[in-house]
C-alpha distance (Angstrom), angle and dihedral (degrees) to the residues before:
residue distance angle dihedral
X1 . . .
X2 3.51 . .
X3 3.97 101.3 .
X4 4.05 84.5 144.0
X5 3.49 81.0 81.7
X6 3.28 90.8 66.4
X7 3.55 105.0 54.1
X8 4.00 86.9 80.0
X9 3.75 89.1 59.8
X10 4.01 116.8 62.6
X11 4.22 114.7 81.7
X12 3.95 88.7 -136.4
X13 4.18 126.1 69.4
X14 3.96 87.7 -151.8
X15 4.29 84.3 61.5
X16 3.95 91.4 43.4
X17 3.89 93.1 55.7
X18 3.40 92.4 54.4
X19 4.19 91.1 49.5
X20 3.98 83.3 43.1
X21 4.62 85.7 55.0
X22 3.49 92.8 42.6
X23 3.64 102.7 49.6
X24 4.31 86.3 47.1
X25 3.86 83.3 57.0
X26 3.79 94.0 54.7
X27 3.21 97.2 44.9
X28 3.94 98.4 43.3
X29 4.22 77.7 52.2
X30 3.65 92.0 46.6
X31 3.46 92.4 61.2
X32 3.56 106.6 39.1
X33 3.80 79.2 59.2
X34 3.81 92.2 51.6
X35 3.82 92.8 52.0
X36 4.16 91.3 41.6
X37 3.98 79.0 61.0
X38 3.71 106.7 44.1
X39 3.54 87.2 46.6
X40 3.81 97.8 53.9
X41 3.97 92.9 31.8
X42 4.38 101.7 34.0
X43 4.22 93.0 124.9
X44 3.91 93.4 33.4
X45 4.44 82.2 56.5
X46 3.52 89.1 28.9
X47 3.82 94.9 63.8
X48 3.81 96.7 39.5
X49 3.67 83.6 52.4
X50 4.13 87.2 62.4
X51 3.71 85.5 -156.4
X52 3.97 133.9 85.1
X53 3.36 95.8 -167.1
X54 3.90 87.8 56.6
X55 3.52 97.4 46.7
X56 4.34 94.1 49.3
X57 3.90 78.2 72.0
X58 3.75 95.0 56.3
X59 3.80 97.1 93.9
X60 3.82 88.4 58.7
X61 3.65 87.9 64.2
X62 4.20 103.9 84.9
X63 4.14 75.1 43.2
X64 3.51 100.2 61.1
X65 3.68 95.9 34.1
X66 3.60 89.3 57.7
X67 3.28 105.5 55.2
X68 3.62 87.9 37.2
X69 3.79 86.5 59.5
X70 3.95 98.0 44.4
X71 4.04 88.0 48.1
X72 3.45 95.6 57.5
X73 3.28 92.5 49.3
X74 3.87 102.2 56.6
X75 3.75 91.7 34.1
X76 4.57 81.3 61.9
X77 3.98 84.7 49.4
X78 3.67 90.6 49.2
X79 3.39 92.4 41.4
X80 3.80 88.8 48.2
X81 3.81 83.9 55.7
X82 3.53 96.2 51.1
X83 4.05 86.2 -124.5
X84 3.96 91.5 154.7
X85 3.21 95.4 166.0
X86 3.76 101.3 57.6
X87 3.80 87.7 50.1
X88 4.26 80.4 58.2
X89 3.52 89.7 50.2
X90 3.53 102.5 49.6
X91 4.38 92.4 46.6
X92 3.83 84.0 44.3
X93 4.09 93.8 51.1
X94 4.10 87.0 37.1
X95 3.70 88.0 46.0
X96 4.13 88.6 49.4
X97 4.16 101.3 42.9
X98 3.45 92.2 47.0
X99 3.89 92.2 54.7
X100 3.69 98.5 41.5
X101 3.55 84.1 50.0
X102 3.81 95.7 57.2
X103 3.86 91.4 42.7
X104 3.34 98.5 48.0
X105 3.80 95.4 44.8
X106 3.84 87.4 47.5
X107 4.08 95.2 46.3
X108 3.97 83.6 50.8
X109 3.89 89.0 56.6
X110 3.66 87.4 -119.3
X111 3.44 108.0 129.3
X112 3.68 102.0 128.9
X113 3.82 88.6 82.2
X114 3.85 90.2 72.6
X115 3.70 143.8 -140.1
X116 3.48 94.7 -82.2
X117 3.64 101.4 79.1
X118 3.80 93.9 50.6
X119 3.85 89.3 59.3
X120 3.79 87.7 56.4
X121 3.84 88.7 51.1
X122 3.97 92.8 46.3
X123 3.90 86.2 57.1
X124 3.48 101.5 32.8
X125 4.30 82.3 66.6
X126 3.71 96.1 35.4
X127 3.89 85.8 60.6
X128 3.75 95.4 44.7
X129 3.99 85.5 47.4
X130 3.78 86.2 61.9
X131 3.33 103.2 39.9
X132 3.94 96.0 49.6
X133 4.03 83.3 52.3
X134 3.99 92.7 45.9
X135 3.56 101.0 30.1
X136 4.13 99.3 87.7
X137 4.27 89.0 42.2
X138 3.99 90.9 48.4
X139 4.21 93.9 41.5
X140 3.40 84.3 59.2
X141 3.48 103.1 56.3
X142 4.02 92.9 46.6
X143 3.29 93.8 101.4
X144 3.90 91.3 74.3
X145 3.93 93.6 51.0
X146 3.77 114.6 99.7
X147 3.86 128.3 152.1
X148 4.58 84.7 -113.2
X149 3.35 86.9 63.1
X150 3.78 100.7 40.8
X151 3.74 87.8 48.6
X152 4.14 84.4 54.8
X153 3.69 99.1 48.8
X154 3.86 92.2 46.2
X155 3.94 87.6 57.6
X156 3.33 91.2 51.3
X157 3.46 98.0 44.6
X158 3.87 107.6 35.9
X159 3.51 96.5 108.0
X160 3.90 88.8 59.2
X161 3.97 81.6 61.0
X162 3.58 110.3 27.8
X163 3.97 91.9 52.5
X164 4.27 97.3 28.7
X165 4.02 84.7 54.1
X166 3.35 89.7 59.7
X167 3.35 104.6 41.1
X168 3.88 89.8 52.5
X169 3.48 91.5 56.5
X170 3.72 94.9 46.5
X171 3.75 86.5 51.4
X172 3.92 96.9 45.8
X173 3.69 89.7 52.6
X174 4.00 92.5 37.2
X175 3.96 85.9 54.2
X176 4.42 95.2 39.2
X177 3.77 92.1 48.2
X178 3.70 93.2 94.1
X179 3.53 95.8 50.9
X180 3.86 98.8 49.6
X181 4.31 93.3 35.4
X182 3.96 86.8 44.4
X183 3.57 91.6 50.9
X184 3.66 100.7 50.4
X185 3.52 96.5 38.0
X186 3.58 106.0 50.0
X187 3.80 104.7 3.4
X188 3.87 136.6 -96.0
X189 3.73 99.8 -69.6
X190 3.45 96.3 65.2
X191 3.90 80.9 52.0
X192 3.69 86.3 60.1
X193 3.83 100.7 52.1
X194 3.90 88.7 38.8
X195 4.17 93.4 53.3
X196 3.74 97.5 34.5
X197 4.38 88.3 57.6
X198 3.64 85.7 43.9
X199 4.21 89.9 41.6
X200 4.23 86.8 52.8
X201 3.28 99.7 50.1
X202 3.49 106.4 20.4
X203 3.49 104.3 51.9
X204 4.36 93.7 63.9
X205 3.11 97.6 44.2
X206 4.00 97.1 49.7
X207 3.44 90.7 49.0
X208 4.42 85.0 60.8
X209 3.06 85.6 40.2
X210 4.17 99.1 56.4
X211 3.47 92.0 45.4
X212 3.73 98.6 47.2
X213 3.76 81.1 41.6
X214 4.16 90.3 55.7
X215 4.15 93.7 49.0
X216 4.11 91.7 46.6
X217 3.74 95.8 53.2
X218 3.79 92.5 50.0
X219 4.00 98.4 41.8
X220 4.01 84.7 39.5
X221 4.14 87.5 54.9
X222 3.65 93.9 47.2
X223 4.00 98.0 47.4
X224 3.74 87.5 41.7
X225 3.64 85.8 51.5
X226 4.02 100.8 49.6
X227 3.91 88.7 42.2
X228 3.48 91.3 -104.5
X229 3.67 125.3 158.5
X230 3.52 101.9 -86.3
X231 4.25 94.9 170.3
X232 4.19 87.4 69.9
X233 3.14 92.7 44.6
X234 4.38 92.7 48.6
X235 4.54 76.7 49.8
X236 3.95 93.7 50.8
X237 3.77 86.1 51.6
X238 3.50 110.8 48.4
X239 4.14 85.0 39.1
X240 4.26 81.0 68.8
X241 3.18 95.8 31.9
X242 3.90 86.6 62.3
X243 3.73 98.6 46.8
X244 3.67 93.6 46.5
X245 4.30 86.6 49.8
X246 3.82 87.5 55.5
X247 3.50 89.1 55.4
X248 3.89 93.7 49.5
X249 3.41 101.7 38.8
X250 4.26 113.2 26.7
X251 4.49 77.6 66.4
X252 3.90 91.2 50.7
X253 3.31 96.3 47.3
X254 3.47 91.5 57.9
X255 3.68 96.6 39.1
X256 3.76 87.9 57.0
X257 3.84 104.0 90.6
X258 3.45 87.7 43.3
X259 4.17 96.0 66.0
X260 3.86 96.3 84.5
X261 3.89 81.6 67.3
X262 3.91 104.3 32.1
X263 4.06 92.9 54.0
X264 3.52 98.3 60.7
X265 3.95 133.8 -102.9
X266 3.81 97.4 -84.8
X267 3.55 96.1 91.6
X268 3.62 135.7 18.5
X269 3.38 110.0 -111.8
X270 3.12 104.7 173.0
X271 3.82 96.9 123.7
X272 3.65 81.1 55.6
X273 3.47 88.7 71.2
X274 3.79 99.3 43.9
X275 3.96 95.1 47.2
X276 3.87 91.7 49.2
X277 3.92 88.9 52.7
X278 4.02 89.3 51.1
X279 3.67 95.7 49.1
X280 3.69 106.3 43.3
X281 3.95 89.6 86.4
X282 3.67 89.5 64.2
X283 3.70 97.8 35.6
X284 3.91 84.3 51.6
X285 4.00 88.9 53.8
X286 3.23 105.3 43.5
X287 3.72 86.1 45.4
X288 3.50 85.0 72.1
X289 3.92 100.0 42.7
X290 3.26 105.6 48.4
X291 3.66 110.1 61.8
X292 4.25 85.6 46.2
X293 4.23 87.9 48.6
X294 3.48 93.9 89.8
X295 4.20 87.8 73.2
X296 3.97 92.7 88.7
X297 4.04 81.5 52.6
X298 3.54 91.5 55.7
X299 3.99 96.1 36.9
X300 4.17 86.6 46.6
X301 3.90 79.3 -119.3
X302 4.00 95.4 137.5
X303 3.92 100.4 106.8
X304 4.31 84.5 68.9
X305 3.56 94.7 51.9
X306 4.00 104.9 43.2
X307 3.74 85.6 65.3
X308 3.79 89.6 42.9
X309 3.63 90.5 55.2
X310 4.01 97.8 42.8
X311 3.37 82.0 60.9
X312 3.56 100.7 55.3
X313 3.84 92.8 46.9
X314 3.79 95.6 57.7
X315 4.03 86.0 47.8
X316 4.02 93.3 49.7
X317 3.89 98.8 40.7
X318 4.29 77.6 45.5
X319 4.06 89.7 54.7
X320 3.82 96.1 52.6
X321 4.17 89.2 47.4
X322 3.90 91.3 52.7
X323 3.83 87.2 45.0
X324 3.88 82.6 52.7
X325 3.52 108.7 30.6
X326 4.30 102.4 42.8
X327 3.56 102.2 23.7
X328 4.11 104.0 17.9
X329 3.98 93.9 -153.4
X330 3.88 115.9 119.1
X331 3.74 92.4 -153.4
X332 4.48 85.4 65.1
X333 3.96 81.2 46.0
X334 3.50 97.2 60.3
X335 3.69 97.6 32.6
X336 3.99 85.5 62.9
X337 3.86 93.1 38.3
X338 3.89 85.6 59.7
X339 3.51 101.0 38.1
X340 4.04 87.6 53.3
X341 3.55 88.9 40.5
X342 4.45 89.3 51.6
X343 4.41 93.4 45.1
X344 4.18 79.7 47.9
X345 4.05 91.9 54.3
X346 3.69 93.8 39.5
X347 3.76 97.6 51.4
X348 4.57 84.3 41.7
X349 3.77 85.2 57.5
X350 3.72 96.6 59.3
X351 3.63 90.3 33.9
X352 3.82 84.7 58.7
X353 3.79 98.4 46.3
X354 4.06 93.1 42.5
X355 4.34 94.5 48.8
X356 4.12 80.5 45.1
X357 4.00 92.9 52.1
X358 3.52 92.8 41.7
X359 3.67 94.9 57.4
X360 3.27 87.7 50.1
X361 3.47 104.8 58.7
X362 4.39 90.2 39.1
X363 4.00 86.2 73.8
């Protein structure tokens, strides 16, 4: 329900432990529920699946969600205690399990069992990274926690989760659609090609991105908080967001072309090339939106931009279809999922700048 969120927001530490309790409790219920329902419903999902070897994986899914859930919670009270550098440590050790995993798996010849267990391993020790670093801090703050208070602080904040929820969802599904449209309209390896050109460039820059993401939501709280003028500040960033994009993205565009050659002779991937060249405009925008998008958090704003982003959903899943249905080429698909996805960015920008001045001016 995204209450971690929220652990950013309140002034005292004594109110942020008690967000930081209640959002472990809704999560531990979240997934008991999901694991009541995979257990009662495994053939139903199974068979919508359309693939065993997908659905053998299902029983991982309260797992991963879980620890999902508890490591974005500490990582908010880290980042709410501007302890950077155990936010580095956990990526770095999440980064490290997961590979040594995949290695080791693959040097033992056993790589049947998958990839997806060795992401559950890489956050399983992120999120025991964290909590070793938070746990003496957050113990000592316990004493605060009780379920009045809890009950309190989700009143106050329930917009932050009903509306954030939402929106996440609407973004996850807004950000999949390729993958799943791609797949059953012109097969899975156009998938392939598609996800490894948004995998090479992609991956870098959201990982900037995040942690640039992490530092603006806390500053942004705490100048919203004193009164502060929060719209400069919203400038400043997107000014260095900008030159550190240019950086990123001037050298993959140029690099593009080049992929066919730098990926090896195994494969053609030569549609590699072609689909990282069309989405590197987007990437490059929404490399500069989404570490700022936390703003309508801060401001309470998020009722405005659920709808905004429904919106945008329906017209992206409807840009692929066209691509399908009237001209059945997935390079036209993408090319109109990206151009939707750039006139969406542009118009978030100003949407951004003009919720920011507003506030602004109101105190």
């Amino acid at each position: 329900m995204r209450f971690e969120l929220a652990i950013i927001l309140p002034k005292k530490d004594k109110d942020a432990i008690n967000v930081v309790i209640l959002a472990l409790i809704i999560n531990l219920i979240t997934n008991i529920i999901f694991t009541i329902i995979i257990l009662l419903f495994f053939d139903f999902i199974n068979n919508l699946l359309g693939n065993d070897n997908l659905g053998r994986y299902l029983y991982l899914v309260p797992v991963s969600v879980f620890f999902t859930g508890v490591h974005f919670i500490f990582n908010f009270w880290n980042n709410r205690k501007k302890k950077y550098k155990n936010i580095s440590a956990s990526l770095i050790s999440k980064n490290a399990s997961v590979g040594a995993w995949n290695i080791g798996f693959g040097i033992m010849d056993l790589k049947h069992i998958g990839l997806i267990p060795g992401q559950i391993v890489g956050i399983f020790v992120s999120t025991i990274v964290l909590f070793i670093f938070s746990c003496k801090e957050m113990f000592s703050l316990l004493h605060f926690v009780s379920f009045k208070k809890m009950f309190q602080l989700m009143k106050k904040y329930k917009d932050v989760a009903r509306f954030n929820t939402l929106i996440n969802l609407v973004v996850n599904i807004s950000n999949e659609a390729p993958i799943f449209l791609l797949s059953s309209f012109f097969g899975t390896a156009t998938v392939g090609l598609y996800g490894m050109a948004n995998k090479i460039i992609g991956t870098p820059s959201n990982l900037i991105s995040n942690s640039v993401g992490q530092v603006f939501f806390r500053k942004a709280t705490e100048i919203y908080n004193n009164k502060q003028d929060i719209y400069s500040f919203l400038k400043k960033t997107y000014l260095n967001l900008l030159k550190i994009a240019l950086l990123i993205f001037i050298p993959a565009l140029i690099v593009a072309p080049l992929l066919k050659y730098i990926l090896g002779t195994t494969y053609d991937w030569t549609a590699t090339g072609y689909f990282t060249m069309m989405i590197i405009p987007l990437l490059f925008l929404k490399f500069l939106n989404n570490p700022v998008s936390s703003i309508f958090t801060i401001l309470n704003k998020q009722k405005k931009l659920t709808f905004y982003y429904i919106a945008i959903l329906i017209i992206r899943i409807g840009s692929i279809y066209i691509g399908y249905k009237f001209f059945d080429n997935a390079y036209i698909a993408i090319a109109l999922f990206v151009i939707s996805g750039i006139v969406f960015n542009i118009i978030l920008m100003f949407l951004f700048l003009k919720i920011a001045k507003k506030t602004q001016y109101s105190q």
